[in-house]
Each structure stands twice: as C-alpha cells, then as structure tokens.
C-alpha positions as CSV (number, residue, x, y, z in Angstrom):
1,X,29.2,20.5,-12.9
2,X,30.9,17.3,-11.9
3,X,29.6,15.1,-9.0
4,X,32.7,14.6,-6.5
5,X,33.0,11.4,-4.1
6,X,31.5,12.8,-1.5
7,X,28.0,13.4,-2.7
8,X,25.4,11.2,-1.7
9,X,22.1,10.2,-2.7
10,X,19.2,8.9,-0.9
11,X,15.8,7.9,-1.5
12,X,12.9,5.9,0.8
13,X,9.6,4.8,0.2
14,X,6.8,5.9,2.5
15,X,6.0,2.3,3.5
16,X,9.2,-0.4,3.8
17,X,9.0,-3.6,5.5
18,X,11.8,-5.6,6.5
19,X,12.2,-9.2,7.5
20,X,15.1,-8.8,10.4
21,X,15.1,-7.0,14.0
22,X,18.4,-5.1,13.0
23,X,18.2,-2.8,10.3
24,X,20.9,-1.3,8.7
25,X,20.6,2.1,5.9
26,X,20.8,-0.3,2.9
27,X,17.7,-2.3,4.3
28,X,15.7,0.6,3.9
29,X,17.4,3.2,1.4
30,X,18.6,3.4,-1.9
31,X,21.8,4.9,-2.1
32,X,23.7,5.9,-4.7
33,X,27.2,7.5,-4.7
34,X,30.2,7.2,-6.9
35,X,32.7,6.4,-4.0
36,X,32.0,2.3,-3.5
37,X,33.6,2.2,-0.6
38,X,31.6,4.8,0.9
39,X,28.8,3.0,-0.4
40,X,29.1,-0.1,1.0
41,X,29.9,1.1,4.2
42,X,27.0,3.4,4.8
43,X,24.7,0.6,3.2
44,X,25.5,-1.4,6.5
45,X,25.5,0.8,9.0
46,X,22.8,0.2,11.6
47,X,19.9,2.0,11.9
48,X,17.8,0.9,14.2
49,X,16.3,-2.5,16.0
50,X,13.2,-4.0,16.9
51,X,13.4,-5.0,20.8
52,X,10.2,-6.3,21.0
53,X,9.2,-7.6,17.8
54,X,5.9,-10.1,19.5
55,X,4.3,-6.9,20.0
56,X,2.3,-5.8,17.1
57,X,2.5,-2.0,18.0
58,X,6.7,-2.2,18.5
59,X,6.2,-3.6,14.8
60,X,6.0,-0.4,13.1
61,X,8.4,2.9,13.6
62,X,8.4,6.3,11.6
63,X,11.4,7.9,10.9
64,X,12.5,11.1,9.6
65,X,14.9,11.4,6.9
66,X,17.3,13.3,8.9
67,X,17.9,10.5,11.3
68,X,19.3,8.9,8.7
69,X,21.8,11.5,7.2
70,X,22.3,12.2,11.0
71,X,23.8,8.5,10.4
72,X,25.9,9.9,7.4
73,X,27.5,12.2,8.7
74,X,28.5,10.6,11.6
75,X,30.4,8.7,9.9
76,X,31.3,11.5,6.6
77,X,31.0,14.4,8.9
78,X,31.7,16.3,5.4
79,X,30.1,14.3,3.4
80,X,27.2,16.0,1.3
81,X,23.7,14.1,1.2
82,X,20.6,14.7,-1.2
83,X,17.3,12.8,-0.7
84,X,15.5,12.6,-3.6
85,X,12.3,10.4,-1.3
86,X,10.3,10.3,1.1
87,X,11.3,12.6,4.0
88,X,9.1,10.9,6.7
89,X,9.0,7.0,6.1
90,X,7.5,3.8,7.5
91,X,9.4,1.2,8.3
92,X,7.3,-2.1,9.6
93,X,8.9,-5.5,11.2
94,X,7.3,-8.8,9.2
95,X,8.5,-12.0,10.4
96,X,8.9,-14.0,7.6
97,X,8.4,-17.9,8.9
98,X,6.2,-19.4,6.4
99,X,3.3,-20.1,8.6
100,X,-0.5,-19.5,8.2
101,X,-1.1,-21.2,4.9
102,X,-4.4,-23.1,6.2
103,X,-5.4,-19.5,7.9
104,X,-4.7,-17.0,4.6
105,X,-6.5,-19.8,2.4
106,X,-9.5,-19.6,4.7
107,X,-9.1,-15.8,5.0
108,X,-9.3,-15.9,1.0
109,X,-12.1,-18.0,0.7
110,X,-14.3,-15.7,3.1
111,X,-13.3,-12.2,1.2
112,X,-14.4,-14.2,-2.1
113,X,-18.0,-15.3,-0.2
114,X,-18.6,-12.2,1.5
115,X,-17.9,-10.0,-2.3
116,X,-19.5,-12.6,-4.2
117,X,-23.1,-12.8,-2.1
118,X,-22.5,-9.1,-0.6
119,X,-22.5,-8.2,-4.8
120,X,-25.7,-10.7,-5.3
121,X,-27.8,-9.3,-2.4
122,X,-27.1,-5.5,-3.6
123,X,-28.0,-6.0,-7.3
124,X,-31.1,-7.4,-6.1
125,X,-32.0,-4.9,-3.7
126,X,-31.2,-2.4,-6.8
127,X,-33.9,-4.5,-9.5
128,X,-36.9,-4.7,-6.3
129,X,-36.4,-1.2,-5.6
130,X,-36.0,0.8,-9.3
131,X,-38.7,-2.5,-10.2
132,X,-36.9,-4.0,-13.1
133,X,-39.2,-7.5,-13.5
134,X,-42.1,-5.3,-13.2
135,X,-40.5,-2.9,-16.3
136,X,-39.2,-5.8,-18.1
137,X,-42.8,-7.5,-18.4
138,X,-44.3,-4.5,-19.2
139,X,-41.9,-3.9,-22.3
140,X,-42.0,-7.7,-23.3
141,X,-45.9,-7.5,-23.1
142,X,-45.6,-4.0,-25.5
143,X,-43.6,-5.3,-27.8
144,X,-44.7,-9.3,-28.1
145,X,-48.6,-8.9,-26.7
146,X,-48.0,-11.7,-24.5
147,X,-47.4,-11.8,-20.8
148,X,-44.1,-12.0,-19.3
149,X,-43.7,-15.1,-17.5
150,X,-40.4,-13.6,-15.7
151,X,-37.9,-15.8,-17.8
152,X,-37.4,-13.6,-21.1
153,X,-34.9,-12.7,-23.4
154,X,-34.8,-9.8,-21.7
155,X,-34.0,-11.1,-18.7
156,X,-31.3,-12.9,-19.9
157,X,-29.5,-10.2,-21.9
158,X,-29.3,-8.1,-18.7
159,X,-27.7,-10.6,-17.0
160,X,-24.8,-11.1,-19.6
161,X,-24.6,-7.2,-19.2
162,X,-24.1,-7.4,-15.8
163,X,-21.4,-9.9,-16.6
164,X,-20.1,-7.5,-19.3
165,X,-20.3,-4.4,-16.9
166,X,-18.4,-5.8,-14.1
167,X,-15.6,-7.3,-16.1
168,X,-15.0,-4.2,-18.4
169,X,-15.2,-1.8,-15.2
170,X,-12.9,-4.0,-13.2
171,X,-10.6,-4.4,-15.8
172,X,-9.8,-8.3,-15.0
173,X,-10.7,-11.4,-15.4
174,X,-8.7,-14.2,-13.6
175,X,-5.0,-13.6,-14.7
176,X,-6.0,-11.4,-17.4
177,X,-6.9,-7.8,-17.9
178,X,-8.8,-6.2,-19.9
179,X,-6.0,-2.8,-20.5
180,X,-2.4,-2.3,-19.0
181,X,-4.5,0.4,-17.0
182,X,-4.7,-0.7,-13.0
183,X,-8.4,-2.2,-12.0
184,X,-10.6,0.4,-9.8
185,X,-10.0,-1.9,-6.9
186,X,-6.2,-1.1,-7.7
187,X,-6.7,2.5,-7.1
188,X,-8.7,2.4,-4.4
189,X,-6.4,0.2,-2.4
190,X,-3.7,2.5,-3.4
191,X,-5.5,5.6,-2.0
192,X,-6.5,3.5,0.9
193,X,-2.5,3.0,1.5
194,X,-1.7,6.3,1.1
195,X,-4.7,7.7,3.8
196,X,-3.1,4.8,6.1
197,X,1.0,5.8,5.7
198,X,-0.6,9.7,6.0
199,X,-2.1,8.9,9.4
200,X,0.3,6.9,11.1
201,X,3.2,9.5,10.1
202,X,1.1,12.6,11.0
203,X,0.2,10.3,14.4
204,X,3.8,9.4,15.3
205,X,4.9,13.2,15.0
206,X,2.1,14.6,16.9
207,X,2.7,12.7,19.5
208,X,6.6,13.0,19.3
209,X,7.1,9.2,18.5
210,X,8.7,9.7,15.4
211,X,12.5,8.9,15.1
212,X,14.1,11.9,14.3
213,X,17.4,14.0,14.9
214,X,19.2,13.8,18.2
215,X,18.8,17.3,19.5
216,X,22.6,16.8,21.1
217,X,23.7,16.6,17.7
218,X,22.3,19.7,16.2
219,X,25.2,22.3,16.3
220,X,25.1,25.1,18.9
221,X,22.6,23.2,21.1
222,X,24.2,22.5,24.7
223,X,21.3,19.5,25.6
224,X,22.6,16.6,27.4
C-alpha cells in the first residue's frame, strides 16, 4: 500500500515550550507528509496565542490532539491525518531575554550547599545512630590490642568508600560518567516530569480548560 498526498502525519511531545506568543502547528508538531506544499502550509498555520504572557498561570495551555487536526482539516477538509504522539500535550510560554544570570548562578550555588551539607548532616546522623566509631574501635582494639583513638585506618577507608559509593551510584563525576546509563537523579527527575505533565493534563480536563474540539465543528451538532 502506497501513501498518497493527502496523508498526514503528526506527532507532539507531552511537554513543548515555545519562545513566541503566536504559535503556529510547526512550533509545536512534527509533521511529516509527502505533499511539500501541504507541508509547509500547515506547518504555519496558527494555533493558538498567549494574550497574557506576564501572567505565570496564562503561561501554560493543554491541548488535545484533535484541536489540532480540527486545524487540518480546515484547511484539507479531505485530508487524512495520523498522530503517532502524544494525544493530550503541554504547551508552555518561556520568554527567552537573557536575563537572571546573577539569580540562576546564586540559585545554583544554594542547591550545591543545601545537597552538599544536607548529604553531610544525614551520613552523620546515620554513623551516631547504627554507632559506627563505637564499632570501629571495638574492631581496631580486637584486631591490633590497642585503643582506638578515633583516627584509624579504618576510619579512613570508609570514607574513600563513601566517596566510592556515591560516585559509582550516581554514575557521574563532573563531566564524566561512569556508564552511558542515565544517573539515578536522571530517572528520578524524569519520573518527577512525567507525575507533573500527568497532573496538569488530568487538571486542565477535569476542569474543562483543556483546548480541545469546537463542538460547532463536530458533524451533526447544531451548537451555536
């Protein structure tokens, strides 16, 4: 079976940010179809605007899918369209102007304080409470018959295995990683995401904000 012009393919991610109030089917699509002309015009047909763009919540719309071939066939009533995406997507308004540098620097420099002595306090709360100086001088003491005065070899070897631990479980280490594999931190933030872009979809359509077919527009239904 032979594709003809007419078929058109689709596909949207689940979360797409654009950097312009009007936004046109190519912003936010891929599109395939073998027709360029076709292509290139439904690629710039509009699809929507931001009005209101200062405020944060008019930053951020969900759409259905079928507001967008709604836009297809407006314009190829007979045209036939597959979407091989997302059928509910985000679409969110970032202004790019270059600004905040000083703020994202300072914003960076408190995540790396709060994870660097929020990690120090926790591994020590972990040694007073399981008593690890306490087990460490008693094993130096078995195996040496001398008192521990809190500054062994042992000591020191479980710190380099802390150091050891953390690097081979978060996979990274500056610019470099450990495996092609993504860090835990990696997969967490991308289940984090995906709990998010759930939420706000399943929000938007509870509550009937969602962007979605023109009920004038479905055949046989006489709404104004």
């Amino acid at each position: 079976m032979t594709a003809n012009s007419d078929d058109i393919y689709i596909k949207a991610d689940r979360n797409i940010e654009v950097a312009k109030k009007s936004v046109t089917l190519g912003d936010v699509l891929k599109i395939e179809c073998v027709n360029p002309a076709m292509l290139a015009r439904i690629r710039s047909t509009h699809l929507l605007t931001f009005h209101h763009p200062d405020n944060k919540r008019e930053r951020r719309v969900v759409m259905s899918v079928l507001k967008v071939i709604q836009k297809i066939h407006e314009i190829y009533p007979e045209a036939s369209v597959e979407n091989i995406g997302e059928t509910d997507f985000i679409v969110t308004y970032e202004e790019q102007d270059g600004k905040g540098g000083v703020i994202h620097v300072a914003k960076i420099v408190m995540v790396v304080m709060i994870s660097f002595f929020g990690a120090a306090f926790s591994t020590m709360a972990f040694n007073n409470d399981v008593g690890v100086t306490k087990m460490f001088g008693q094993i130096y003491e078995l195996l040496t018959g001398t008192k521990s005065n809190g500054f062994t070899i042992l000591e020191f070897m479980y710190c380099i295995g802390i150091i050891i631990g953390i690097l081979t479980f978060f996979n990274h280490f500056g610019k470099k990683r450990l495996s092609v594999d993504p860090t835990p931190m990696e997969v967490e933030m991308r289940l984090y995401e995906n709990d998010i872009q759930t939420t706000l979809v399943e929000t938007y359509s509870r509550k009937e904000k969602e962007l979605d077919v023109d009920e004038k527009h479905i055949p046989g239904n006489s709404g104004t």
